[in-house]
C-alpha positions as a printed Julia matrix, in Angstrom:
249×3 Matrix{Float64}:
 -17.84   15.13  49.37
 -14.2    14.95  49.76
 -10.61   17.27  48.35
  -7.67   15.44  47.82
  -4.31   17.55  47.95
  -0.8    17.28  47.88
   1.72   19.21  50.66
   4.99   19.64  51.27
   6.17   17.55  54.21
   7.28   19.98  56.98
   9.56   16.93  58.29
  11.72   17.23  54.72
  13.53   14.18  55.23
  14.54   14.07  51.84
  14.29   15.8   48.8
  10.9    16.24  47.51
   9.48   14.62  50.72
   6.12   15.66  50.0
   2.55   13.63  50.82
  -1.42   13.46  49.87
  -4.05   14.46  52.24
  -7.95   14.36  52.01
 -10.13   16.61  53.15
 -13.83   16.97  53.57
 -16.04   19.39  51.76
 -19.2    21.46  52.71
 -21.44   20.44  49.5
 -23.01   23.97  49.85
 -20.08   25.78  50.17
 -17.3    23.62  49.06
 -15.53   24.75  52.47
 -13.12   22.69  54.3
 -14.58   20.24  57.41
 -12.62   19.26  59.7
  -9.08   18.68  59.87
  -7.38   17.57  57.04
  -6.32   13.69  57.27
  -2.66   12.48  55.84
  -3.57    9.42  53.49
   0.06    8.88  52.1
   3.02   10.25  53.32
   5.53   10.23  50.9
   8.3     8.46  53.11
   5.91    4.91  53.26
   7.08    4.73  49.82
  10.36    7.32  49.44
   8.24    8.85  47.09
   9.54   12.21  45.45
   7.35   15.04  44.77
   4.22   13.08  44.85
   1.1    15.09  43.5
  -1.95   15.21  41.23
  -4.44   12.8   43.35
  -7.3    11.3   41.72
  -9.11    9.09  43.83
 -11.76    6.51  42.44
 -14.14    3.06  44.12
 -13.87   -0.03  42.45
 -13.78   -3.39  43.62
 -14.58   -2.7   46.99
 -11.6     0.01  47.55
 -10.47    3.42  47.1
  -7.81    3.47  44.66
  -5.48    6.45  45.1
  -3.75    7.42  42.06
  -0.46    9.69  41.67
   2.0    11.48  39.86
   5.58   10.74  41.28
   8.72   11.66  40.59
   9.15   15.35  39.46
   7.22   15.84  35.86
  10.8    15.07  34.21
  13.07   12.04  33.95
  11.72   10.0   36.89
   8.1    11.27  36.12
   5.7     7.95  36.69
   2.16    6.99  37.69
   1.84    5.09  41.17
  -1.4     4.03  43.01
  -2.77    2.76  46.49
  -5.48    1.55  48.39
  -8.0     1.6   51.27
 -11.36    0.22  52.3
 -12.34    3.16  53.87
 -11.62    6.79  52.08
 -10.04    7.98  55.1
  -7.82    5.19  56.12
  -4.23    3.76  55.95
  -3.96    3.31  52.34
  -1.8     0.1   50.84
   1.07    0.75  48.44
   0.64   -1.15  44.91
   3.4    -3.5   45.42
   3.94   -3.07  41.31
   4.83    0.85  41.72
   5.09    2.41  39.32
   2.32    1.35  37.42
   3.07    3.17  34.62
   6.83    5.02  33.83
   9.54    5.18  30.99
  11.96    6.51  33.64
  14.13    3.26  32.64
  14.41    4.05  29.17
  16.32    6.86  27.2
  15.05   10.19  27.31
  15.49   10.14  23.12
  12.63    7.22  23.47
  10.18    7.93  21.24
   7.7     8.79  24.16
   9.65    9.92  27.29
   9.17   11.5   30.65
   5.1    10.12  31.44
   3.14   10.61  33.43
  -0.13   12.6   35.41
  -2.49    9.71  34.9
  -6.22    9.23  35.23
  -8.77    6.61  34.27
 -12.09    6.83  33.01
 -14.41    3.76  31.99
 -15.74    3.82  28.51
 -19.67    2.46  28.43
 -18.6    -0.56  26.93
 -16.6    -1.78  30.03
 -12.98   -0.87  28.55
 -10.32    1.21  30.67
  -8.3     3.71  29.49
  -5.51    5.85  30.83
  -5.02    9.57  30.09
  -1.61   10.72  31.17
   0.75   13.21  30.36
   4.15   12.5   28.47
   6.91   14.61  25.43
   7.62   13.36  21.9
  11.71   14.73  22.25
  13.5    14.49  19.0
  17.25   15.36  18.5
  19.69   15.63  22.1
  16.48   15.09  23.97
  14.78   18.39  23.01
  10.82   18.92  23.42
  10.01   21.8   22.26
   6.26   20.26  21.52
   6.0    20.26  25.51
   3.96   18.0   27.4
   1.06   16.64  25.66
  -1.88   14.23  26.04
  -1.18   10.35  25.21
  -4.12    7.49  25.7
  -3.6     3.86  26.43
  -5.62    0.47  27.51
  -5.33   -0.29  31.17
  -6.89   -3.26  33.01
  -7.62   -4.69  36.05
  -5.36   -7.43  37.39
  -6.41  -10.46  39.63
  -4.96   -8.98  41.86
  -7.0    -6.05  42.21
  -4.81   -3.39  40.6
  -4.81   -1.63  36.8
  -1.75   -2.38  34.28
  -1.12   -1.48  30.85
  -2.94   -3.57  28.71
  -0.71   -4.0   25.91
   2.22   -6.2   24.83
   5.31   -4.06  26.32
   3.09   -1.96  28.95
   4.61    1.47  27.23
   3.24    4.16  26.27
   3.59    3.96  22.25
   3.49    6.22  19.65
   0.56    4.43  17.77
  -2.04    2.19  20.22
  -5.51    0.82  19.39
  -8.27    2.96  19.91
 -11.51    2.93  21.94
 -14.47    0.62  20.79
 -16.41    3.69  19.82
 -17.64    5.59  17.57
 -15.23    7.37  15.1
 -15.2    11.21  15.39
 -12.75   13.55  13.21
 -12.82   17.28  14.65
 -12.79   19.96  11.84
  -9.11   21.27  11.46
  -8.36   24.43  12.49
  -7.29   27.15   9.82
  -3.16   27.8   10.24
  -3.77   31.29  10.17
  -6.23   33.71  12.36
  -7.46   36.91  10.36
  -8.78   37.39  13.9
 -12.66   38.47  12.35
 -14.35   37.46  15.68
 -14.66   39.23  19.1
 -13.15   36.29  20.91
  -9.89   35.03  20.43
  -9.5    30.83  19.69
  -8.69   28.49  22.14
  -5.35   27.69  19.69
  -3.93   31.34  21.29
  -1.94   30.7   24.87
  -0.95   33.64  27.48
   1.96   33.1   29.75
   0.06   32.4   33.19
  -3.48   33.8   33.33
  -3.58   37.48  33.06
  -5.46   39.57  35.94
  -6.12   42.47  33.1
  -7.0    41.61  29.49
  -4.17   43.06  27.84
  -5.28   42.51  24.25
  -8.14   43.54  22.37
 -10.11   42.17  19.46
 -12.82   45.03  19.12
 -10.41   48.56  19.94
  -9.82   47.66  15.46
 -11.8    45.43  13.91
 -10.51   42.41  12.46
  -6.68   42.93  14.4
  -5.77   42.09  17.28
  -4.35   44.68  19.25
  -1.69   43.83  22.35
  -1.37   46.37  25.22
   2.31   46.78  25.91
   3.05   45.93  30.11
   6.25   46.28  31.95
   6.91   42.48  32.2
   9.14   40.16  30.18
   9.53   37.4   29.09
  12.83   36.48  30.62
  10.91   36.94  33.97
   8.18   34.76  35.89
   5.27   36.89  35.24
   2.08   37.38  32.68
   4.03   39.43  29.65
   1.89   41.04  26.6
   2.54   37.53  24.79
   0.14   35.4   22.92
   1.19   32.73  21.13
   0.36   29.35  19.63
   1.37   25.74  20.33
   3.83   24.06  18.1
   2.59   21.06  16.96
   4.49   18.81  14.97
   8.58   18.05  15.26
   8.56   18.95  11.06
   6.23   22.29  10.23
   6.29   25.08   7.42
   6.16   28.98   8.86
């Protein structure tokens, strides 16, 4: 059982000169073993603020996959390799394998990124990754949000997009699988249950529930708390996610 990490290189060469290291895990404890091993130094490949690894076998290798480039304008997905989990992994000589870093940040999808693949049980690959929808003067006030696309394996023994400009689009096929439509959520809460939805977000995670949904029935009742929200810190704030560019209040 293994824990791959990112650090921040204590060398600093450059900006963002950070790196991914692997270590193993107790599978009682899920402790540390051992020392922890450096499988890709950010400098092999000048590599800015690389992070998020995800780690997967296929075709006889371990493919490292990471996010590079800050989680703005140079955002991107890259990837290596190694026979061994533990070894001297091989940059993808395509890097990045996915990125809209070249195009303008008003592009209808902008700033991707934070990839991972899964295979669907009828053989396809997809990619999960994280990207904005900005609108006027490159504003996003949507925030990051989940995209999907096709991904393949090359000849050559690494994934690309599998589509005719290798973007990630603002329509894409879908999945060969079964059709499922969630129920939509009501706009409003009349907050009648003693949980509150998973469409309400805190700022951070909050070490002391600071709201209540049971102190009056059918309200929800905030505890006021010194913090604000000018400052980096958990203020009494609940809120929900905007989710379209055009809505009605």
């Amino acid at each position: 059982m293994w824990y791959a990490g990112n650090y921040i290189s204590e060398k600093a060469h450059y900006e963002g000169h950070h790196g991914i290291y692997l270590c193993e895990l107790d599978p009682e404890t899920f402790q540390f073993k051992g020392e922890r091993t450096i499988i890709w130094d950010g400098e092999k490949s000048r590599s800015k603020w690389i992070e998020a690894p995800h780690i997967y076998y296929e075709n006889g290798y371990y493919y490292l996959m990471v996010a590079e480039g800050g989680t703005f304008t140079n955002h991107s997905v890259m990837m290596a390799r190694c026979r061994t989990i533990d070894g001297e992994y091989e940059i993808c000589p395509r890097n990045p394998v996915v990125t809209h870093r070249h195009l303008s940040l008003n592009h209808e999808i902008s700033v991707v990124g934070h990839g991972d693949i899964v295979e669907t049980q009828n053989g396809e690959w997809w990619m999960v990754l994280l990207g904005v929808r900005p609108y006027q003067d490159a504003h996003f006030n949507l925030g990051r949000e989940t995209f999907l696309i096709p991904v393949v394996w090359e000849s050559d023994g690494w994934i690309r997009v599998d589509n005719e400009n290798g973007l990630v689009n603002k329509t894409e096929r879908r999945p060969a699988l079964p059709l499922y439509h969630a129920k939509p959520a009501f706009a409003s809460d009349n907050f009648e249950s003693e949980t509150l939805k998973m469409c309400w977000n805190t700022i951070h995670a909050a070490a002391e529930p600071f709201y209540s949904l049971k102190d009056r029935p059918d309200c929800l009742r905030l505890k006021l708390l010194p913090e604000v929200l000018s400052e980096i810190c958990t203020p009494a704030f609940l809120g929900r996610r905007q989710q379209h560019k055009e809505f009605r209040p």
